[in-house]
C-alpha positions in Angstrom: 11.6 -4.0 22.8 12.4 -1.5 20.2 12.7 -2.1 16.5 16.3 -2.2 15.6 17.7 0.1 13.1 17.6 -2.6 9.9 13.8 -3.5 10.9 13.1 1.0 10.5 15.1 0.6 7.3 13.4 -2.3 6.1 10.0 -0.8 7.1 11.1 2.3 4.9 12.1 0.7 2.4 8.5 -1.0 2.4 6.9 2.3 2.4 9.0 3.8 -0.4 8.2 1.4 -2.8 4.8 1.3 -1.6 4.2 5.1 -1.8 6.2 4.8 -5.6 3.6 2.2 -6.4 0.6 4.6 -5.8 2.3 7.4 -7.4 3.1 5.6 -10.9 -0.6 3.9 -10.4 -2.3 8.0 -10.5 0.5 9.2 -13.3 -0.7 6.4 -15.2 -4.4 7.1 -14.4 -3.4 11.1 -15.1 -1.8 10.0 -18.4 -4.2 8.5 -19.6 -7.3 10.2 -18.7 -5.5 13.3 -20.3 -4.7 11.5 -23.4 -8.7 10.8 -23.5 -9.4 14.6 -23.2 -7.3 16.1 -25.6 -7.3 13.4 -28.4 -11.0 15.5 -29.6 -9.3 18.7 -29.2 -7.8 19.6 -32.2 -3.9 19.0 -31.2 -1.8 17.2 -32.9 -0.2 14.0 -31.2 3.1 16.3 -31.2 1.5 19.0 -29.3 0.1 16.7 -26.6 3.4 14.7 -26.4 5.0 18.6 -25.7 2.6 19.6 -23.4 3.2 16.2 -21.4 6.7 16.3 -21.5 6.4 20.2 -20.2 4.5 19.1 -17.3 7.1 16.5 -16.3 9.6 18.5 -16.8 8.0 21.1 -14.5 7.3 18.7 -12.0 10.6 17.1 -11.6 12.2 20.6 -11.6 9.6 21.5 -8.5 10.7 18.6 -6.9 14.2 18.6 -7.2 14.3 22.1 -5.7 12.0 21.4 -2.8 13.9 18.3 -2.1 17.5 20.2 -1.9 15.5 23.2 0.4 14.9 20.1 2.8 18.4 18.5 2.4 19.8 22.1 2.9 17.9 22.8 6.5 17.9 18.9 7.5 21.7 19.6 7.0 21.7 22.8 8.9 23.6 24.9 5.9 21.0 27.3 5.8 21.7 28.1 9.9 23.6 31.1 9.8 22.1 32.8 7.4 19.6 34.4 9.6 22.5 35.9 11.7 
């Protein structure tokens, strides 16, 4: 017997947050282990909180783009463009 469509979703769904979960868990670890090693450096809590919010911003830029390059080709709007 095959899993019907709700049980994939639901087992998705499971994964997702799962998979959210362990990502938060590091960013936390990240966060924190970072605040550790540049509190003795000699920047000021404003230059760390820049530097931080630099990296996110970085990251969630990287990831929006790659995320709409896979959308694009899962899509197939990116098919004739080799012809």
């Amino acid at each position: 017997m095959t899993p019907s469509n709700q049980d994939r979703r639901l087992g998705a769904r499971h994964s997702l947050k799962l998979a959210a979960a362990a990502l938060f868990f590091c960013l936390v670890a990240v966060l924190i282990y970072g605040w550790f090693t540049l509190r003795g450096s000699g920047l000021s809590t404003v230059a760390v909180i820049a530097l931080g919010g630099g990296v996110l911003l970085t990251l969630i830029l990287g990831i929006g783009l790659m995320s709409l390059v896979f959308y694009s080709h899962n899509e197939g709007w990116d098919d004739d463009i080799g012809r």
